[in-house]
C-alpha positions in Angstrom: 113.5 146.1 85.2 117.1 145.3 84.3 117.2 142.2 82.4 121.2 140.9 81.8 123.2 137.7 81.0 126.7 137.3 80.8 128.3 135.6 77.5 131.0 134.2 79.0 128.8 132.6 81.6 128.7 128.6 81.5 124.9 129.1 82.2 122.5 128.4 80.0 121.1 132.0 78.2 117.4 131.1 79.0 118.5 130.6 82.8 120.5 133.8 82.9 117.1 135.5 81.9 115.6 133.8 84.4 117.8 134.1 87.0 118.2 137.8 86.6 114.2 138.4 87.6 114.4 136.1 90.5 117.5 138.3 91.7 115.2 141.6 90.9 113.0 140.3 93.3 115.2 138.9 95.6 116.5 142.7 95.9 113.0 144.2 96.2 113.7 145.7 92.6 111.0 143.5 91.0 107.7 142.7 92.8 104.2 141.0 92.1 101.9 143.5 89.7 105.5 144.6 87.4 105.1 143.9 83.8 108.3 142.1 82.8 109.6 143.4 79.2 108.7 142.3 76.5 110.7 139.4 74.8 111.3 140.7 72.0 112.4 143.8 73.4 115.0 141.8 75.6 116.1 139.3 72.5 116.6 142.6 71.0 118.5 144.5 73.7 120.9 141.5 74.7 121.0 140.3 70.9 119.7 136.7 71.9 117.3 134.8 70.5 113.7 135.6 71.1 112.9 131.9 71.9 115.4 131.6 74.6 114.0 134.8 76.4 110.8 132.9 75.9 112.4 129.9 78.0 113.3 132.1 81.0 110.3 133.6 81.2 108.5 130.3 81.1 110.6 129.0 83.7 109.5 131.4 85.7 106.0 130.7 85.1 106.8 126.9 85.9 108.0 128.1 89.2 105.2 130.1 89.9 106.9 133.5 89.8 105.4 134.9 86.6 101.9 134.7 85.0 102.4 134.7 80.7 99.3 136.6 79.0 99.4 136.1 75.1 99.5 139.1 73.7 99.7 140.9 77.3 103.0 139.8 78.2 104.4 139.1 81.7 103.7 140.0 84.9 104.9 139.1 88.1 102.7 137.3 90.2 104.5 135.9 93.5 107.5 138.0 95.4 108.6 135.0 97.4 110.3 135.4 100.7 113.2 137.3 100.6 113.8 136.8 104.1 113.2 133.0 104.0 115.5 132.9 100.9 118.1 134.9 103.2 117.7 132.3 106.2 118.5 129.3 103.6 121.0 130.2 101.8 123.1 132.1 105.1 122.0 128.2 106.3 123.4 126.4 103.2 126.6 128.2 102.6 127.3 127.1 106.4 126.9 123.3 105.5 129.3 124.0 102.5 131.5 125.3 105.1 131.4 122.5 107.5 131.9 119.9 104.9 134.7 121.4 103.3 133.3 121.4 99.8 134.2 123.6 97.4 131.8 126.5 96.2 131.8 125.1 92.9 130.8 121.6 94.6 127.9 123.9 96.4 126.9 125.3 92.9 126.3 122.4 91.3 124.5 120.7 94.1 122.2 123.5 94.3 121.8 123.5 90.5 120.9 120.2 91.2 118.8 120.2 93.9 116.6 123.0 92.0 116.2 121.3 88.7 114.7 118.2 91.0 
């Protein structure tokens, strides 16, 4: 699995982790049983700090996504629904639309919404 960030990104590092397994799965790329790469090996590769690799992979274990072993690493344990994920957000970005608000207005509301 492809694990990337983007340094020019506003986003917080640990989220970009995060965010970058969620879209694995979300593509089908990633799915429950896949050993996720070792920190280290991903502080190394995207010269970050191992501690906030750490973070995005425990984020995803607070979401239920990923199950942390010590010493095993991390492995996926929950795919989500793609589809259901589809159906919200094709629903949400039409309620952005019908308000008028701004995609950076929708952004932040979801960022929001998901840190509730």
């Amino acid at each position: 699995m492809l694990i990337t960030i983007d340094p020019e990104s506003s986003q917080p590092l640990a989220e970009q982790v995060a965010a970058s397994v969620r879209a694995a799965l979300s593509k089908g790329t990633a799915q429950a049983g896949d050993k996720l790469p070792a920190a280290r090996t991903v502080a190394s590769a995207l010269e970050i700090n191992l501690h906030t690799v750490l973070r995005g992979y425990q984020q995803l274990r607070d979401e239920g996504l990923v199950e942390l072993r010590r010493g095993r690493g991390a492995v996926i344990i929950a795919n989500g629904s793609r589809s259901e994920l589809n159906d919200a957000a094709r629903s949400f970005a039409r309620t952005v639309r019908h308000i008028g608000a701004t995609e950076e207005e929708a952004i932040s509301a979801l960022r929001t919404a998901m840190r509730e």
